[in-house]
N, C-alpha and C positions, 0 to 999 in steps of 0.2 A: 881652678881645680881640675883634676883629672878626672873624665867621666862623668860631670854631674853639670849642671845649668844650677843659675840662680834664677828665682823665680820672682814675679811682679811682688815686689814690696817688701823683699827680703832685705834681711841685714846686711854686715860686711865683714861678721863674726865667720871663724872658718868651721866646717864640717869636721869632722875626725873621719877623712875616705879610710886609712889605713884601718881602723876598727870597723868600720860600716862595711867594707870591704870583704876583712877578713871573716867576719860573725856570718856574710853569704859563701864564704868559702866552706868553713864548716856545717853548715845549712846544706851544701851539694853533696858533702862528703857523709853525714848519717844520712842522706836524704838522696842516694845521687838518679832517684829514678824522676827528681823532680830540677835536677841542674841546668837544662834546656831551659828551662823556664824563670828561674832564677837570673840567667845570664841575659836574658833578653829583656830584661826589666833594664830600664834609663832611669838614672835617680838625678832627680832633683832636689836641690835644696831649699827648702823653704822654714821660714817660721810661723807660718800659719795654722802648720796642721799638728793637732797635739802632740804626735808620736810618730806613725807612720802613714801613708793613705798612699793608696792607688788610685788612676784613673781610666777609663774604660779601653783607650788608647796605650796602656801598656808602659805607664811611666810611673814610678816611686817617687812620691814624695816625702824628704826626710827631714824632722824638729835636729839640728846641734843639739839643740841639749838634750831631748832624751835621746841623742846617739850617746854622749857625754856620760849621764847617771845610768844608763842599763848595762849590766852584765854583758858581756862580749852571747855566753850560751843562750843566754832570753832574746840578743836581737836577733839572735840567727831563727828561734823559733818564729819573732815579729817578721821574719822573710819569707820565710813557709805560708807563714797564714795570710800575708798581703798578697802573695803571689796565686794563694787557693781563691780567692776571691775570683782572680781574671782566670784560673783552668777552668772553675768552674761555672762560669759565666753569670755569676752575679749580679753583672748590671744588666743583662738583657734580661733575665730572670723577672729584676725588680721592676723594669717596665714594665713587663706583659703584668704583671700580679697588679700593679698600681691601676691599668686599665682595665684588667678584668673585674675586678674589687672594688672600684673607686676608691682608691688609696692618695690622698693628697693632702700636702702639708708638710712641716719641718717633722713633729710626731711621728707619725706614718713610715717616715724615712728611716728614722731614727730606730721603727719597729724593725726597718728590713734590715739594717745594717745587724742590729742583734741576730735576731732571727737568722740572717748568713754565719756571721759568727759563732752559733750554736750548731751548726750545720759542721764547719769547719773545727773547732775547736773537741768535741766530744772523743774522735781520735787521734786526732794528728802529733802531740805530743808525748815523751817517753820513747824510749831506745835512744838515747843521744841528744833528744833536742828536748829542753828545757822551755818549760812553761812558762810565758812572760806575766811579771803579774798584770795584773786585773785582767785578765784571758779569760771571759765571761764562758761557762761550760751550761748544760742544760742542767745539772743536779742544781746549780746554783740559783737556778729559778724553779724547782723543783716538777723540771719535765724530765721526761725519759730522754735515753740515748738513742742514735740511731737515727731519725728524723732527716727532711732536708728543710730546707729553708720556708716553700709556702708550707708546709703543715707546722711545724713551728708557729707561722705566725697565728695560725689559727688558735694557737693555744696558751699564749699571753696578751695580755695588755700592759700599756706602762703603768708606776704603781711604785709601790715601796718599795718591791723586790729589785726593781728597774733603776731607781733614783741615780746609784753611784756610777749608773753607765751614762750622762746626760750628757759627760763630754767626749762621748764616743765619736767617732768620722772616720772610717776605712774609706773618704774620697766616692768617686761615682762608679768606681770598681767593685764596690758592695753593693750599689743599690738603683744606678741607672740613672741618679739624679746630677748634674752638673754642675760644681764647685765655683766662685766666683776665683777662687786661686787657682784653679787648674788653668794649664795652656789650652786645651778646647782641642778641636779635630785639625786646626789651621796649624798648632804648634809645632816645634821643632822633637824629631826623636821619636815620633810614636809608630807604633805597630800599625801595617796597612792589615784590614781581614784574610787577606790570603796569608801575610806572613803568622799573625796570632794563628789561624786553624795549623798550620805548619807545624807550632810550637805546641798549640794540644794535641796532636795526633803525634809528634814526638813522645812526647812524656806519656802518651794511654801509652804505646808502642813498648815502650821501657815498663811504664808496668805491669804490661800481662807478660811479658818476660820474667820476671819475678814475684809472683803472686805470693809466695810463701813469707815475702818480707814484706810486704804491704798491707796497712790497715784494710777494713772494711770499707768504708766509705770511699777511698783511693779506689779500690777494687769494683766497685761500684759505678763508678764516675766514668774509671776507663772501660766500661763494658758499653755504657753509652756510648761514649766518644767515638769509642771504634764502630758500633753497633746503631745509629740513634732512632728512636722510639719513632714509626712513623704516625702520622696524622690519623687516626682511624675514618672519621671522614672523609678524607681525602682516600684513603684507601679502599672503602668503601664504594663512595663513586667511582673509580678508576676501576673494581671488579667490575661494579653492573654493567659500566660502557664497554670492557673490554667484552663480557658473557655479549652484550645484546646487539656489538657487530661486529661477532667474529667469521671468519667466513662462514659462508650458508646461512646464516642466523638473517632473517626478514627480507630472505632471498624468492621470490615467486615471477612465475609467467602472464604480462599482461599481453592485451593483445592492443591495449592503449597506443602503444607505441611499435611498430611491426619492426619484428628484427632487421637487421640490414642483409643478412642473406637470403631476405627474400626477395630481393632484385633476380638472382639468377633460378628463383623459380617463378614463369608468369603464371597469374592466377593462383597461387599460391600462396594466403597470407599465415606467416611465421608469428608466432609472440616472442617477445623478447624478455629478456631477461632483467627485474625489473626489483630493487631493492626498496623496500616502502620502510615506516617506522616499526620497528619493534616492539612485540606484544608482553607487557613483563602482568605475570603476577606479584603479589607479596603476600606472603602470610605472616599473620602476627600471634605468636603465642602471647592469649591473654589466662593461661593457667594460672593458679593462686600463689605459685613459686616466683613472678614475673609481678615487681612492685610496682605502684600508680605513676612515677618517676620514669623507670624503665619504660610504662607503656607510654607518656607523653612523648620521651623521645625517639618510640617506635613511630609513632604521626609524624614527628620529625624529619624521619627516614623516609616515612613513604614521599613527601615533599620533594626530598633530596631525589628521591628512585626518579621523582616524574622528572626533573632537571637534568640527571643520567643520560635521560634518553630524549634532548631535545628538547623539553618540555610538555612532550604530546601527555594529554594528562588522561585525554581520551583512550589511552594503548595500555592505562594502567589497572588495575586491578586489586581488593583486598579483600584477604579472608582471614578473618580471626578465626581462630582455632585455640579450645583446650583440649580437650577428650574428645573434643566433636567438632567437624565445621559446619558451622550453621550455614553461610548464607555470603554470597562474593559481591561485591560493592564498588561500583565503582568508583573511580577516585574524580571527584568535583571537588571538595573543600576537604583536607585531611580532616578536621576539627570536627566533620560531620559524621565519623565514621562508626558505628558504635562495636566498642569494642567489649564486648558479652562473653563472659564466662567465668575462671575464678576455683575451676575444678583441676583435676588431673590432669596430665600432657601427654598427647599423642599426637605427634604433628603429622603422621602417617596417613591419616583425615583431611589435614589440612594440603598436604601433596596431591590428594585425591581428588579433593573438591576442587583444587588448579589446573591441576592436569584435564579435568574436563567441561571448562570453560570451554565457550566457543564465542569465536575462531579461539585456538589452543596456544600457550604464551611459548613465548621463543628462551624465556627467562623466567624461573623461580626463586625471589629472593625471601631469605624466609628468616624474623628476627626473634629471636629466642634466647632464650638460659640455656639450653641444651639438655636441661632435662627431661630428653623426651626416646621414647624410641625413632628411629630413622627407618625408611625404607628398605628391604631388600636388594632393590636393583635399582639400578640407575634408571633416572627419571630421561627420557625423549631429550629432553632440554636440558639446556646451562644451569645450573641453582650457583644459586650467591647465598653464603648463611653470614648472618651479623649476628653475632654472641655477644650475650652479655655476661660479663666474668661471673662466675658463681662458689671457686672452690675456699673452702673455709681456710685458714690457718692452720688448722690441722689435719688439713686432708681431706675432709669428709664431705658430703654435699648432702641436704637435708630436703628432701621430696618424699614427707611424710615417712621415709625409714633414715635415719642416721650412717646409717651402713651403706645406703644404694650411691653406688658410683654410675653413673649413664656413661654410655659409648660416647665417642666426644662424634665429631661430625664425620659422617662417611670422607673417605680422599675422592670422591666423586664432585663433592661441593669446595669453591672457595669461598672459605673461612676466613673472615675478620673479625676482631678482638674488639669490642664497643668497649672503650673506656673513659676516665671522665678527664679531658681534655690533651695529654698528652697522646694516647694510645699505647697498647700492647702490640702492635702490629697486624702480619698478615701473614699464611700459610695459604701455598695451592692445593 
């Protein structure tokens, strides 16, 4: 056959390519911001998989016969939805969730393959591309729309509403897990990672070219793709170290070491120019706006602050702050730190009380909601702010008035987005 491999344990019945073929012809043609990707799909024939399955390697696996009993318009939507699985990185997705979760089992699997499926399914169909049956949607387990795939799974279990999906398999393309029928990473045909990210920045590329025809969730997808969410952590540290050795920053004269131009003055000893560790403050907003959660993983940070900078833990520094800063502490054991307060926000206190430690820090990182007033002027030193998202759904932020909006963080400080696990990113 043209185009497709027979796979380990397959019949010698033939596929119908001209229909399986043309149903992704017109799949490209309502769909054509998605025909990059369509066309890069390698179909294999097999009898093993109910219907349709991907594998994370970028090959289609297809049943004869339900190429045979479906509608030409449903298979073309069945190429849509196998091929959203690999845009949208499903099987990497379902690793990290399976490891962060402890998600393990045929069950569990079986959750994420839904779970994707409701992710994909809730827009993708209608204008031309016809819904296949049993196209499991999220009304149909009576969630909402709009969802991706981990919040989903948060929000079912399997169960009665679940039962008629048990012979579900979208392959390891849904969910990260490894098919005893699939060809594996050794097999013939598959997508190397430079060519797959090729083919999803094609098709994001193609869709923000056309926003006005593309669903929500498409629209979504490719904002990442082009855009992706970076680590906040990760971005986090990357502020502190760049704040705590940028030039000048833990720049001083010893006389430890005598400059070398003092060869040509005799009797004359030089100090040299002599870079030591870095002095960081942190202030932690413990105001009553600022949950027990947020403060654990403000201890967290200050940890991370002491690793920033070499781990001198000696150089570091903490001042809770709400309305007031009581009292600077040094950092021995984060867990030890007590974090006292529970009132109003003024981190304007907590700047003050840093600012006049001694010796004076080279860096002010300061982890807050932001609802606080900021300083007038710029502080001597670097400030690093790590935020924690606070604004509501409908605009508003709640610090004792519903109405009060706060200044976000002065452009003096770089601003990182504290989110829970992917991030919001970062602003200078």
């Amino acid at each position: 056959m043209t185009g497709e491999q027979a796979s380990p344990g397959a019949g010698t019945g033939a596929l119908d390519v001209g229909k399986l073929y043309a149903a992704r012809l017109h799949a490209a043609r309502v769909r054509p911001y998605l025909a990059t990707a369509l066309f890069a799909l390698h179909t294999v024939e097999s009898r093993r998989v109910p219907t349709m399955a991907v594998d994370r390697h970028w090959r289609c696996y297809v049943s004869p016969a339900f190429v045979d009993r479906t509608p030409l318009e449903e298979l073309a939507g069945v190429w849509v939805h196998e091929v959203s699985h690999l845009l949208r990185d499903h099987h990497g997705r379902g690793d990290r969730v399976a490891r962060e979760r402890g998600l393990t089992g045929a069950g569990e699997r079986l959750r994420m393959n839904i779970a994707a499926d409701l992710e994909i399914n809730d827009d993708v169909y209608g204008d031309g591309l016809a819904r296949p049956e049993g196209a499991v949607r999220p009304d149909d387990l009576r969630l909402p729309e709009g969802k991706v795939m981990e919040d989903y799974l948060r929000r079912f279990r399997l169960g009665p509403l679940t039962q008629h999906l048990a012979w579900l398999d979208c392959g390891s393309g849904a969910d990260g897990l490894q098919r005893e029928w699939e060809l594996g990473p050794e097999g013939a045909d598959g997508l190397s990672d430079q060519e797959r990210d090729a083919v999803r920045f094609r098709v994001a590329r193609g869709i923000k070219g056309r926003p006005g025809d593309v669903p929500r969730g498409w629209r979504r997808w490719a904002e990442e793709a082009l855009h992706p969410p970076q680590p906040w952590r990760q971005l986090l540290g990357a502020a502190i170290r760049s704040a705590a050795f940028g030039a000048g920053t833990g720049d001083d004269y010893s006389y430890g070491r005598p400059a070398r131009r003092s060869a040509g003055l005799p009797g004359v000893v030089l100090p040299a120019l002599r870079r030591r560790p870095p002095r960081v403050a942190v202030v932690i907003d413990t105001s009553g706006s600022v949950s027990d959660a947020e403060l654990g993983s403000a201890l967290l940070e200050v940890t991370a602050v002491s690793r920033a900078v070499g781990g001198r833990r000696d150089q570091v520094r903490v001042v809770p702050c709400d309305a007031v800063a009581r009292s600077v502490h040094p950092l021995c054991r984060a867990e030890g730190i007590p974090l006292v307060g529970g009132g109003g926000t003024d981190l304007r206190t907590g700047f003050a009380k840093a600012l006049r430690t001694r010796p004076a820090p080279d860096v002010v990182v300061v982890l807050t909601d932001g609802q606080t007033p900021w300083p007038d002027t710029r502080p001597p030193c670097r400030t690093v702010v790590g935020l924690f998202p606070r604004q509501e759904p409908d605009g508003s932020w709640d610090e004792n008035d519903p109405d009060y909006v706060p200044d976000g963080p002065p452009a003096w400080a770089r601003t990182v987005v504290i989110g829970d696990g992917g991030g919001n990113g970062s602003r200078p």
